[in-house]
C-alpha positions, -999 to +999 in steps of 0.1 A: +474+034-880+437+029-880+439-009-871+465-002-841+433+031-834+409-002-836+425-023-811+430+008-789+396+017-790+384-017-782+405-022-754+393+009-738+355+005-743+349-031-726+341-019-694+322+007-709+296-018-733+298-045-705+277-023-680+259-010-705+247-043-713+243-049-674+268-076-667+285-080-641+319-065-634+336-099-636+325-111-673+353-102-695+353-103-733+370-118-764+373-088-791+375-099-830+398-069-846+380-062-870+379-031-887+376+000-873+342+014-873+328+053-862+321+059-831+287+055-812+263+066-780+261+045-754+229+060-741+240+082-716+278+068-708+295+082-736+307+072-767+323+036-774+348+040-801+357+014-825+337-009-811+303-028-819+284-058-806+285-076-830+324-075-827+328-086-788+315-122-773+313-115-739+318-148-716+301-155-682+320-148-650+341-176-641+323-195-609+339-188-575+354-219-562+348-207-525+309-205-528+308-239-549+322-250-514+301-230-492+268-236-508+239-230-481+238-267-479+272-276-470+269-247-443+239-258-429+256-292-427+286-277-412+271-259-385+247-286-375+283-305-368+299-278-349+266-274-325+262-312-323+300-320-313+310-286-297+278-271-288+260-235-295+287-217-285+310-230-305+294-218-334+306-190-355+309-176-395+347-179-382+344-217-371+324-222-404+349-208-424+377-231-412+358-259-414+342-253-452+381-239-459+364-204-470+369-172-458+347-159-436+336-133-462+327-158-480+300-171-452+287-142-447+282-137-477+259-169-477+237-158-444+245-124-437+241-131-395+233-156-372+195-158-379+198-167-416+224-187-409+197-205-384+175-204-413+198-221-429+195-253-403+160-256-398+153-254-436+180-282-440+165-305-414+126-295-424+135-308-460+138-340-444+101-342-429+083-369-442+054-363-472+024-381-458+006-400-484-030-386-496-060-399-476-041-411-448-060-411-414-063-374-396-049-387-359-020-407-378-007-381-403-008-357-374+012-384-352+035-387-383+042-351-387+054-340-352+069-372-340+094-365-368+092-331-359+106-341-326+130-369-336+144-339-360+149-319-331+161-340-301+190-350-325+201-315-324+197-299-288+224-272-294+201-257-327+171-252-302+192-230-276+205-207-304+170-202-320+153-199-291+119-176-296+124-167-332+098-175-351+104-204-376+089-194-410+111-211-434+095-221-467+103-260-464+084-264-431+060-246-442+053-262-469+061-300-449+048-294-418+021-264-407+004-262-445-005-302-450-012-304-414-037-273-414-052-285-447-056-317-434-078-304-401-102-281-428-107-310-443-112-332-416-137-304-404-126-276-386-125-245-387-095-222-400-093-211-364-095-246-348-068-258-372-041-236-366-056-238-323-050-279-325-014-275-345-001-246-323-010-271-291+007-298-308+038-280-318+044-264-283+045-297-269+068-312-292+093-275-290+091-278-254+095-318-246+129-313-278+142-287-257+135-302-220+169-319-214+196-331-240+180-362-252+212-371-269+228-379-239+200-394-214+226-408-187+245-373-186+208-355-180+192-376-157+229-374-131+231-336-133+192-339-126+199-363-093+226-341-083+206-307-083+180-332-062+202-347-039+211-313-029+177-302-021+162-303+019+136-330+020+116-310+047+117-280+023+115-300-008+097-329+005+085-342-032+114-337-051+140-341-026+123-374-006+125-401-032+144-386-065+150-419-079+111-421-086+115-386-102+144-392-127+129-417-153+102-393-165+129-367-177+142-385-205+116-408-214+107-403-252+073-419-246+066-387-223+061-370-253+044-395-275+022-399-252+011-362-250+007-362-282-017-387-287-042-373-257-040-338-280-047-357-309-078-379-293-086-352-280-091-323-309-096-356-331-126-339-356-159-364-348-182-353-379 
């Protein structure tokens, strides 16, 4: 009678000591029958009967198979595909779900809404910045930094719609892009004020030259930009709608950029 009390008791309390030892609601626990042993406080959530630590081994929740799939890398991979092949608006916790085969709990989960799961993305695709070597040249590491910045973001016209003006703050560029590049203008000389006046210059140029036109696909931007010409009146529009050939090549000319970003470098290059 008292060992069939035991195992009762035993049964009944494992909820009970496995809050009480805050873990979570999934662990559950191998009991050794032992004998039966007088009850005791919980502090505060009753007694446990028949039941000490020293007789339960309580295991680790067993890992969820749908969030080994959905890690946040293998969303922010997944999404980066469905903008890049289907565009922005294509992109949903739903689509991501099919294509991670996950529910869409279980995405949600991840990135709670459409800016963390933006977050996602950019910290994904900053991790891939390049580390510029110590004691490289102020005007080169800065041509380094954003012209990766750029390439980063060119290949992936559909992530700058969706962001559009939220801020990006993520710890990887931070740390990979606007920290080195401000510590590298203090030390080249300039103020705190300057440096963050010098990177803000160069990274509007390089957001707004990414975002221009879809640089992925150069021969589809450059005839939806000599159809909106053709249709202009030359004596209204005598610039842009009397020779729009001369016009087009600018538009999806990298070296547009690349050049820009070398007269803001000469320029706000430190002389002392």
């Amino acid at each position: 009678m008292t060992s069939n009390m035991a195992a009762v008791g035993i049964t009944q309390s494992c909820h009970t000591v496995v809050s009480h030892s805050r873990v979570t609601q999934s662990c559950h626990a191998v009991v050794s029958y032992g004998p039966a042993v007088s009850p005791r406080s919980t502090g505060g959530l009753g007694e446990t009967p028949y039941v000490t630590l020293a007789d339960t081994v309580y295991l680790m929740p067993r890992r969820s198979a749908a969030l080994d799939r959905a890690t946040p890398e293998a969303i922010a991979v997944a999404a980066l595909r469905i903008l890049d092949e289907e565009g922005p608006g294509a992109l949903s916790f739903r689509a991501l779900a099919d294509r991670l085969e996950v529910s869409h709990a279980t995405v949600q989960r991840r990135c709670t809404d459409l800016a963390g799961l933006l977050d996602l993305c950019t910290e994904h695709l900053a991790a891939r910045l390049p580390d510029i070597p110590a004691g490289t040249d102020w005007a080169e590491a800065a041509e380094q930094r954003f012209g990766a910045l750029y390439r980063l973001l060119t290949a992936h016209p559909g992530l700058l719609v969706l962001r559009g003006g939220r801020p990006w703050l993520g710890r990887q560029l931070l740390a990979r892009l606007v920290e080195p590049a401000l510590a590298d203008s203090v030390a080249a000389g300039m103020t705190r004020v300057e440096a963050m006046t010098v990177y803000r210059r160069m990274y509007l140029l390089t957001l707004g030259c990414a975002a221009f036109v879809d640089h992925r696909d150069p021969a589809g931007a450059t005839a939806a930009s000599r159809a909106a010409l053709a249709a202009l009146d030359p004596a209204e529009f005598p610039v842009l709608g009397g020779a729009p050939a001369e016009l087009l090549p600018p538009l999806t000319d990298h070296e547009v950029y690349y050049g820009a970003l070398r007269q803001l470098i000469a320029a706000a290059r430190p002389t002392a």
